[in-house]
C-alpha positions as CSV (number, residue, x, y, z in Angstrom):
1,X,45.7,-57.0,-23.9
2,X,44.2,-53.5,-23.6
3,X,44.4,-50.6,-25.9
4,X,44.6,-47.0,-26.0
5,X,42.4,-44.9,-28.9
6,X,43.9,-41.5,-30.1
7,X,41.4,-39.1,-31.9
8,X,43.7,-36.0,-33.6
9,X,41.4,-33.5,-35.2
10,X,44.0,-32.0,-37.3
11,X,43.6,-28.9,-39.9
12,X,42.9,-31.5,-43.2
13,X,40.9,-34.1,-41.2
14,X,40.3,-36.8,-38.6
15,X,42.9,-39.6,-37.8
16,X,42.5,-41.8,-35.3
17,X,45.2,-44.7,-34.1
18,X,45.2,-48.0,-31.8
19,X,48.5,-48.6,-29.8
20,X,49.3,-51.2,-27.0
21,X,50.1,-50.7,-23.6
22,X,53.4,-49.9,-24.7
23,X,52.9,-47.3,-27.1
24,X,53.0,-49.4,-30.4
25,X,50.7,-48.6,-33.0
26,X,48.3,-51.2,-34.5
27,X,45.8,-49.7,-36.6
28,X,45.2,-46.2,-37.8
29,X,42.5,-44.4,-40.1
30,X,41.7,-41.2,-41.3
31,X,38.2,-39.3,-42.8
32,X,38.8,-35.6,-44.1
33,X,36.8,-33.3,-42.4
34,X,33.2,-32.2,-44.4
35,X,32.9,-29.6,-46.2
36,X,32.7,-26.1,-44.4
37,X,31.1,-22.4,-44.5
38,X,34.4,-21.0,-43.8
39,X,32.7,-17.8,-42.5
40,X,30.3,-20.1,-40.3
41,X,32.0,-23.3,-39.3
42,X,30.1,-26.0,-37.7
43,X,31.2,-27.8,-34.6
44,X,28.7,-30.3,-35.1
45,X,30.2,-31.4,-38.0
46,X,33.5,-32.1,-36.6
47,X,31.9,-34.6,-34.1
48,X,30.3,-36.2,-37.2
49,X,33.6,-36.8,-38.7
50,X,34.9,-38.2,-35.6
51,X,32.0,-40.3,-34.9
52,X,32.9,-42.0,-38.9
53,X,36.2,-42.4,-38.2
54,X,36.1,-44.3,-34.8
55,X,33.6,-46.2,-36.7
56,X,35.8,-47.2,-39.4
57,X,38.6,-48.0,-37.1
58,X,36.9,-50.2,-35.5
59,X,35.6,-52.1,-38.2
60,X,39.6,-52.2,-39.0
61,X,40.3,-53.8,-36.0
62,X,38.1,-55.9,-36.6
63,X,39.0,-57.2,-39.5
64,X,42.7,-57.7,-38.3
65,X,40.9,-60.2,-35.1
66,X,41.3,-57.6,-32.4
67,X,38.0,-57.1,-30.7
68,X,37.4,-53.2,-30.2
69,X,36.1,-54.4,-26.1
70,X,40.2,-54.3,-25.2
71,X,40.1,-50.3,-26.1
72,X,40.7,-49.0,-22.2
73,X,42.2,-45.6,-22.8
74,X,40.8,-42.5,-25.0
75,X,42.1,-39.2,-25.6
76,X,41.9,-36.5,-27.7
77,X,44.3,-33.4,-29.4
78,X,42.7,-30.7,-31.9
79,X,44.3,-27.5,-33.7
80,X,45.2,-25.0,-30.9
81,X,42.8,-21.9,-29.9
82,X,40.1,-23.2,-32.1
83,X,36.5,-23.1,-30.2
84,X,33.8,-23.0,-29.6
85,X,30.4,-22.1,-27.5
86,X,27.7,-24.9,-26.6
87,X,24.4,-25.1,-24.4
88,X,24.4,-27.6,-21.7
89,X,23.8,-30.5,-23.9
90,X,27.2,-30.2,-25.7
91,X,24.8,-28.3,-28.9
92,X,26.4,-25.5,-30.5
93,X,24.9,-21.9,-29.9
94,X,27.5,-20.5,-32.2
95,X,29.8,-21.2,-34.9
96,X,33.5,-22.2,-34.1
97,X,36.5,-20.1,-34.7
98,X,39.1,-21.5,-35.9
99,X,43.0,-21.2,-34.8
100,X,44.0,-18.7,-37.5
101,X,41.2,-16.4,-37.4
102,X,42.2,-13.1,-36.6
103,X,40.5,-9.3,-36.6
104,X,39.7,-9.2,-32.9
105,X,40.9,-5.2,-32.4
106,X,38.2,-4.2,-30.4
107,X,38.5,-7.7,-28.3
108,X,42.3,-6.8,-28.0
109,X,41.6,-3.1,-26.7
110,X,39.7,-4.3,-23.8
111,X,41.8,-7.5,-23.0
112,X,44.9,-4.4,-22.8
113,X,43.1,-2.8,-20.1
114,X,43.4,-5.9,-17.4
115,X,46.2,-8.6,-19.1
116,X,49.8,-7.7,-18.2
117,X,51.8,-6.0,-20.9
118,X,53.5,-9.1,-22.0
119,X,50.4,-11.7,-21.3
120,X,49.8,-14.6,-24.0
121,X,46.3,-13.2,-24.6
122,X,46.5,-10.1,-25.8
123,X,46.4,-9.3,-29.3
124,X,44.5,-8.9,-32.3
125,X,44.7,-12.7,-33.0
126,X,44.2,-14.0,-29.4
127,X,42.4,-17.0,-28.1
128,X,40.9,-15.1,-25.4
129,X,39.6,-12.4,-27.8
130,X,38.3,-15.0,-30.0
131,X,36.6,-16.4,-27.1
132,X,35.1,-13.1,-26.4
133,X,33.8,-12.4,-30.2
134,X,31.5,-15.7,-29.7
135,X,30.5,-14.6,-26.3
136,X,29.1,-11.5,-28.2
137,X,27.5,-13.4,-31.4
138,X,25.5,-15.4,-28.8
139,X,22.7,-12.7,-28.6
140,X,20.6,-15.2,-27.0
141,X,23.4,-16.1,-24.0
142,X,22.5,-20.3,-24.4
143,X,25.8,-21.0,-23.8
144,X,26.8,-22.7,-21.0
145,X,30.9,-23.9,-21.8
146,X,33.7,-22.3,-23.9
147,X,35.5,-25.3,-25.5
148,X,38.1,-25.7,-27.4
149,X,38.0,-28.3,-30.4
150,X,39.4,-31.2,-28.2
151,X,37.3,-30.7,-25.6
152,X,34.3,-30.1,-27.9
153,X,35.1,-33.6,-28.8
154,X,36.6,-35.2,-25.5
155,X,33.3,-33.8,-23.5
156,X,31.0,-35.5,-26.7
157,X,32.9,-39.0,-25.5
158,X,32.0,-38.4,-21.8
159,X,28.3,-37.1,-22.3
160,X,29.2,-33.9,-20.1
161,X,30.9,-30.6,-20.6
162,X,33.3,-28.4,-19.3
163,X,37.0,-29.6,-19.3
164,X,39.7,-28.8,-20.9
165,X,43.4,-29.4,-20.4
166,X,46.5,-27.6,-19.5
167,X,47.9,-27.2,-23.3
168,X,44.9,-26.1,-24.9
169,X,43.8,-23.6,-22.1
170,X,47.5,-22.0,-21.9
171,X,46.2,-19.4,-24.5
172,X,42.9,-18.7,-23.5
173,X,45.0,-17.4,-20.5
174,X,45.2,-20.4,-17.6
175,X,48.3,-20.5,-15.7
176,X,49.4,-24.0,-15.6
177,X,52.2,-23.0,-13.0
178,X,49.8,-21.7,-10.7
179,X,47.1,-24.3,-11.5
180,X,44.6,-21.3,-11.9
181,X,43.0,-18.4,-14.1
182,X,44.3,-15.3,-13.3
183,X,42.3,-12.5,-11.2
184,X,41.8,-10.6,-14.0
185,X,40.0,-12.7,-16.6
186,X,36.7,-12.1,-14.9
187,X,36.7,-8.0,-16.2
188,X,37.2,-9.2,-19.8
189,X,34.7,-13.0,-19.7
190,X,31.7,-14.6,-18.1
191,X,33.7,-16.8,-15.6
192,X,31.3,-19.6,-15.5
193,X,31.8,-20.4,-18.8
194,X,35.3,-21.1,-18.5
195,X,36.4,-25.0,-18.8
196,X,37.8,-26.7,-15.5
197,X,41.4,-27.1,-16.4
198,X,43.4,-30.5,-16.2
199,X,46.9,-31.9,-16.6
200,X,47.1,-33.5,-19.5
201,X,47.2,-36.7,-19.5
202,X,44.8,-37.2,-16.2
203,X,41.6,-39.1,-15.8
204,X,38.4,-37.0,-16.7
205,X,36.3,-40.2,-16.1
206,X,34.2,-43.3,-18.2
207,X,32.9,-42.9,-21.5
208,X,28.7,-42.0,-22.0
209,X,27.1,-44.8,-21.9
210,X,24.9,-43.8,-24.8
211,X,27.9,-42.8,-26.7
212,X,29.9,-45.9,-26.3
213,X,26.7,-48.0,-27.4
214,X,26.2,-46.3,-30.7
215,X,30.3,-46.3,-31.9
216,X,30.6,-49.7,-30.5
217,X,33.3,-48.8,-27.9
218,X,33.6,-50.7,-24.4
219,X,31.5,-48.8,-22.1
220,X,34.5,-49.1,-19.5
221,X,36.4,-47.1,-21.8
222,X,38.1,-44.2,-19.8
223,X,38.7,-40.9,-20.9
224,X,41.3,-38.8,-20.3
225,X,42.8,-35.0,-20.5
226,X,44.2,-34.5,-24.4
227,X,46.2,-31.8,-25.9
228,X,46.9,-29.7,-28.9
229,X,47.9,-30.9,-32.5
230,X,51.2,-30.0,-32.2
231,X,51.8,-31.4,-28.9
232,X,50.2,-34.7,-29.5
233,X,53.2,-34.9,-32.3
234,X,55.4,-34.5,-29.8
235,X,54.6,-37.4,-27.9
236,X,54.4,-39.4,-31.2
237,X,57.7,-38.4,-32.8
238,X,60.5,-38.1,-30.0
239,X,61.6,-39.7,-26.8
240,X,60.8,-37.2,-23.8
241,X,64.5,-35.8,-23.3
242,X,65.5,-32.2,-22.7
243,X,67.1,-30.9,-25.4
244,X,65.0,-33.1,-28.2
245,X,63.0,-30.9,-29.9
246,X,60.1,-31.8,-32.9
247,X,59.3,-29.8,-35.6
248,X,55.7,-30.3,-37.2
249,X,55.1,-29.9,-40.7
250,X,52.0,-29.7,-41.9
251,X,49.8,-27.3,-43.4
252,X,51.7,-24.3,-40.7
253,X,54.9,-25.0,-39.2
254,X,55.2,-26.1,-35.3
255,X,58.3,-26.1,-33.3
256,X,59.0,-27.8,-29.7
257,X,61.6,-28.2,-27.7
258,X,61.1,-30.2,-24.1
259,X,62.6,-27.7,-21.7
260,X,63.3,-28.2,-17.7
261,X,62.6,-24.6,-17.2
262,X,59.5,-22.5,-19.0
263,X,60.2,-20.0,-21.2
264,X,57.5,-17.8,-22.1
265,X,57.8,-14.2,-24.3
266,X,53.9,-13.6,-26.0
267,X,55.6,-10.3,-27.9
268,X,56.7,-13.1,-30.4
269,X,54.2,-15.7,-30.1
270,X,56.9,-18.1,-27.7
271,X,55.1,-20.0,-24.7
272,X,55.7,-23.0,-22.5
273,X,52.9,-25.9,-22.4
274,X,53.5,-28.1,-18.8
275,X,53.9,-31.9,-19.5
276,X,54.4,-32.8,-15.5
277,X,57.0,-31.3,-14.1
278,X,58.5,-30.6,-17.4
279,X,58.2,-27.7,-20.2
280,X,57.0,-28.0,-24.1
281,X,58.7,-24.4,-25.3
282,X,58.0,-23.2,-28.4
283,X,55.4,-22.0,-31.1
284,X,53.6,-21.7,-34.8
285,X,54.6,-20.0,-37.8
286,X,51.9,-19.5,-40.7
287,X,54.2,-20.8,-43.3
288,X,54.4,-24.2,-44.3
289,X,52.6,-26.6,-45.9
290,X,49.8,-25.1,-46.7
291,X,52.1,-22.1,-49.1
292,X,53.2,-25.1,-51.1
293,X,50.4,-27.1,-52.0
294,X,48.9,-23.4,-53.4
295,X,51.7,-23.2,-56.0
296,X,52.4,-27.1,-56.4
297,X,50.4,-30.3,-56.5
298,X,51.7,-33.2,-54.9
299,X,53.5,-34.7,-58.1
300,X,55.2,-31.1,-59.0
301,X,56.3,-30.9,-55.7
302,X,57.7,-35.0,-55.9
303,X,59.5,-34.2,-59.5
304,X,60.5,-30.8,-59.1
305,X,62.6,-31.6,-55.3
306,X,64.5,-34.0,-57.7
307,X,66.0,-31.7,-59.8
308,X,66.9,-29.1,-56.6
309,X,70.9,-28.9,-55.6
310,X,70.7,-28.1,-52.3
311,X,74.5,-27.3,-51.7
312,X,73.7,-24.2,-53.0
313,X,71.2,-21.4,-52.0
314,X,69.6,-19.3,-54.1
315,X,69.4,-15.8,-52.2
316,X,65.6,-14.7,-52.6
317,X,65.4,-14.8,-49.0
318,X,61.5,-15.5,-49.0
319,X,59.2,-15.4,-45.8
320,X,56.3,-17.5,-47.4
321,X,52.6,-17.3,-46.2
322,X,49.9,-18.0,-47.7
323,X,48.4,-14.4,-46.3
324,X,49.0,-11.5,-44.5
325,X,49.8,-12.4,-40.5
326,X,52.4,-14.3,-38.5
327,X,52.0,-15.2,-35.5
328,X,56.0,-16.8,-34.6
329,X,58.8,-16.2,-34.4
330,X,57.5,-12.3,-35.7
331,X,54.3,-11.9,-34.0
332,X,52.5,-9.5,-36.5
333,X,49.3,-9.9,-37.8
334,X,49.9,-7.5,-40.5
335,X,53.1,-9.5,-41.5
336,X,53.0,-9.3,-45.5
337,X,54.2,-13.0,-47.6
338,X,57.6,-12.0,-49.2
339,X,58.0,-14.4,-52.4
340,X,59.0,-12.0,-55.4
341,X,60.9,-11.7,-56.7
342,X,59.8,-14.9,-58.4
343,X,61.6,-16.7,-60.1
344,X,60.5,-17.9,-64.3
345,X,61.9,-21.6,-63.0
346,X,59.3,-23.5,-60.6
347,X,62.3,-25.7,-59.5
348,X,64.0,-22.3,-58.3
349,X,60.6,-20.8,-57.0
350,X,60.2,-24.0,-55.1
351,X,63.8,-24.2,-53.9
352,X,63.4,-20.7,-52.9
353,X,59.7,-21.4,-50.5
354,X,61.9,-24.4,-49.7
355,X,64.7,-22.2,-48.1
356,X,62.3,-19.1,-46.3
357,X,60.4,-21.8,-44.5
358,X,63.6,-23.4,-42.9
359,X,64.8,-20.1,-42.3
360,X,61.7,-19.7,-39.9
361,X,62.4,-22.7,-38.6
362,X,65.9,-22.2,-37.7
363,X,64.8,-18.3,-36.4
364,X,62.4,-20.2,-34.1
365,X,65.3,-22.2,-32.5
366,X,67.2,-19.2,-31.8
367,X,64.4,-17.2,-30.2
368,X,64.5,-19.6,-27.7
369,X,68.1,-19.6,-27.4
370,X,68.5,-15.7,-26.8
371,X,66.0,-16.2,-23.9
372,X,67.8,-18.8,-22.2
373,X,66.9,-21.8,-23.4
374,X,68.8,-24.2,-25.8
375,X,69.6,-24.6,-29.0
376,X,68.4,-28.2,-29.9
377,X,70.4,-31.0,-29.7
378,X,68.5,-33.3,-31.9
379,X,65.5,-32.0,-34.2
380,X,63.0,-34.5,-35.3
381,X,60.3,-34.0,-38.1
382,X,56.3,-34.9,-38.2
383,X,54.0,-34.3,-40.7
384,X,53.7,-34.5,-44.6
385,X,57.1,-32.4,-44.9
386,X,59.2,-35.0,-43.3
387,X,58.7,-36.9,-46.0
388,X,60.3,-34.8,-48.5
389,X,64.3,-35.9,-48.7
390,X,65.2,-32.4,-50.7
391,X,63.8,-30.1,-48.0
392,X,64.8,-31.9,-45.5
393,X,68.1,-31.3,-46.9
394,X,67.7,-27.8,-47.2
395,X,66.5,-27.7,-43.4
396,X,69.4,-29.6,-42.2
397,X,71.8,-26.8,-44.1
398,X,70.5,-24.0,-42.6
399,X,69.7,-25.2,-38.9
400,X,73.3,-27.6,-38.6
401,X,72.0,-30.1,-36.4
402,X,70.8,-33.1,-37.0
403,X,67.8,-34.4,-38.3
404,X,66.0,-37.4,-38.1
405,X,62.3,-38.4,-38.7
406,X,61.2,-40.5,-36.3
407,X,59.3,-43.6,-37.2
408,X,56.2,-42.7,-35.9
409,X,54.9,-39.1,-35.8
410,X,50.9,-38.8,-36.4
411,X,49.7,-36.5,-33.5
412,X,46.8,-39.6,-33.6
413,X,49.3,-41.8,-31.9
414,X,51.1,-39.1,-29.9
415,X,47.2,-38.3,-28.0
416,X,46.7,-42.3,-27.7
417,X,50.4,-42.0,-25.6
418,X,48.8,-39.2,-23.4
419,X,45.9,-41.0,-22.4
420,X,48.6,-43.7,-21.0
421,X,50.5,-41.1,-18.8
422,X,49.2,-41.3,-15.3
């Protein structure tokens, strides 16, 4: 029996999941990630927490009789357009930026110059400029490769640097049609330290040997190209049809649809990530989970759904965020939260954040239809608002298909999928 390991380095923490050659899960586990600066956030760190979780899931195997030397396949998925700049030892030079930071104007300006009118990289929030603002802070110029968070961790496992994948490069500004950067990406960045791009789901070669010694993993183990957060849920939550479409709930909100044609419009924060010869369209609203949890803890939100009648709506027509900036289906990073007037009733202030995020939802389904794609024909639901029965309620109301929640849909086990495609 061999086995494939999935590392997700998602916004709250690390998970990590076993699954069999056919894409069962057998073991999961999950560390939080340490505590950060969040003006000065430490790569290092997220290696750290990677390095304790692979631990511990090992040990779990362990403990269930299943030797850790069966582990074959590795791969990796991290929070899209978060990166960072290393020397050629994989050491930090700077500190990361994450995938919501934003205030890159004077990036933006230049990036305007070169990058078509309509290009995924320009704006004030782009993964490009926030490549370029850590280019800058490295007044010493140590670095040697821009990586994303995957990578970061993907090129740890393999003792070498400078890979990436089609997903997570697609907004730094690769062209996974074309297999290529474009021309113009050399007037705005040092070329050299760009990553070299893969599909996802290919071979990037055997694990460090050093590496595998002091985690305990095989040192056959193979690694392969990863993904984004969102992406890797994907592959965990629904059956690679056209037409199916996931949307991930966490701390933002994540929408997917697998498409046979790309669809691609940056003025609203839409764009196609290549799985093969097929088309992940779609993108990520700031709203979500992360509005709920500042108003509700986790029992308020459990005893306050109860009490919700969804058959009816209560017409406050909210856009909840936590702060100012969205980046789909309105791509604006001045974007104001709109949740007043509030209500004196948390059960009606709750119902009301309830219904403004499944509005977004449902607006990011039909931004993709007025382009040409297709409304979904079957929605499925990851992360921790899946498990909510009330709002998923509320969603199914407002987008009128159905949905289901798939019986598997950690990105962990989605990334431990990928490393099983080729």
């Amino acid at each position: 029996m061999r086995l494939s390991l999935g590392i997700d380095i998602g916004t709250s923490g690390i998970r990590t999941a076993i699954i069999d050659m056919s894409g069962e899960p057998i073991s999961m586990m999950r560390v939080n990630h340490r505590k950060q600066n969040p003006d000065f956030i430490k790569a290092s760190y997220w290696w750290s927490s990677v390095r304790d979780c692979i631990r511990m899931q090992l040990e779990h195997l362990e403990k269930i009789n299943i030797s850790p030397k069966k582990i074959s396949h590795i791969a990796v998925d991290g929070t899209s357009g978060s990166m960072v700049l290393t020397d050629s030892n994989l050491t930090p030079v700077t500190r990361a930026l994450m995938y919501n930071s934003k205030g890159f104007e004077a990036e933006a300006s230049i990036i305007e110059k070169f990058a078509p009118s309509t290009h995924i990289t320009r704006g004030s929030s782009s993964a490009l400029g926030r490549a370029m603002r850590l280019i800058s802070e490295d007044k010493l110029n140590r670095s040697n490769y821009l990586l994303h968070q995957a990578d970061f961790i993907a090129c740890n496992l393999l003792g070498r640097g400078g890979f990436s994948d089609h997903n997570n490069a697609l907004k730094l500004g690769y062209d996974p049609e074309l297999n290529s950067w474009p021309n113009w990406i050399q007037n705005v960045i040092d070329k050299s330290l760009l990553p070299d791009v893969r599909p996802v789901g290919s071979l990037l070669g055997k694990i460090s040997l050093e590496v595998a010694d002091s985690l305990g993993l095989p040192k056959t183990a193979q690694i392969y190209a990863g993904t984004t957060d969102s992406i890797a849920a994907f592959f965990a939550t629904a059956p690679l049809k056209s037409g199916n479409a996931v949307t991930s709930l966490g701390s933002t909100l994540a929408i997917k649809v697998l498409s046979k044609t790309r669809i691609d419009d940056p003025e609203i924060g839409l764009y196609s990530h290549r799985i093969g010869d097929a088309w992940l369209v779609g993108g990520a609203s700031n709203t979500g989970g992360a509005v709920l949890a500042n108003f509700f803890t986790q029992d308020e939100l459990k005893n306050l759904s109860n009490n919700i009648d969804t058959s009816t709506h209560t017409g406050l027509n909210y856009y909840p965020l936590l702060n100012k900036g969205e980046r789909f289906p309105i791509n604006n990073p001045n974007l104001e939260p709109q949740m007043s007037p509030r209500p004196t009733s948390k059960t009606v202030f709750l119902k009301a954040i309830f219904e403004g995020i499944a509005d977004i939802e449902a607006k990011c389904y039909e931004s993709i239809k007025l382009r040409g794609g297709q409304f979904p024909d079957k929605i499925y639901t990851a992360g921790g608002g899946a498990k909510n029965q009330t709002f998923t309620n509320i969603r199914a109301n407002c987008l009128g298909v159905k949905l289901s929640q798939a019986q598997h849909s950690e990105a962990a086990i989605g990334v431990a999928r990928i490393a099983l495609l080729e």
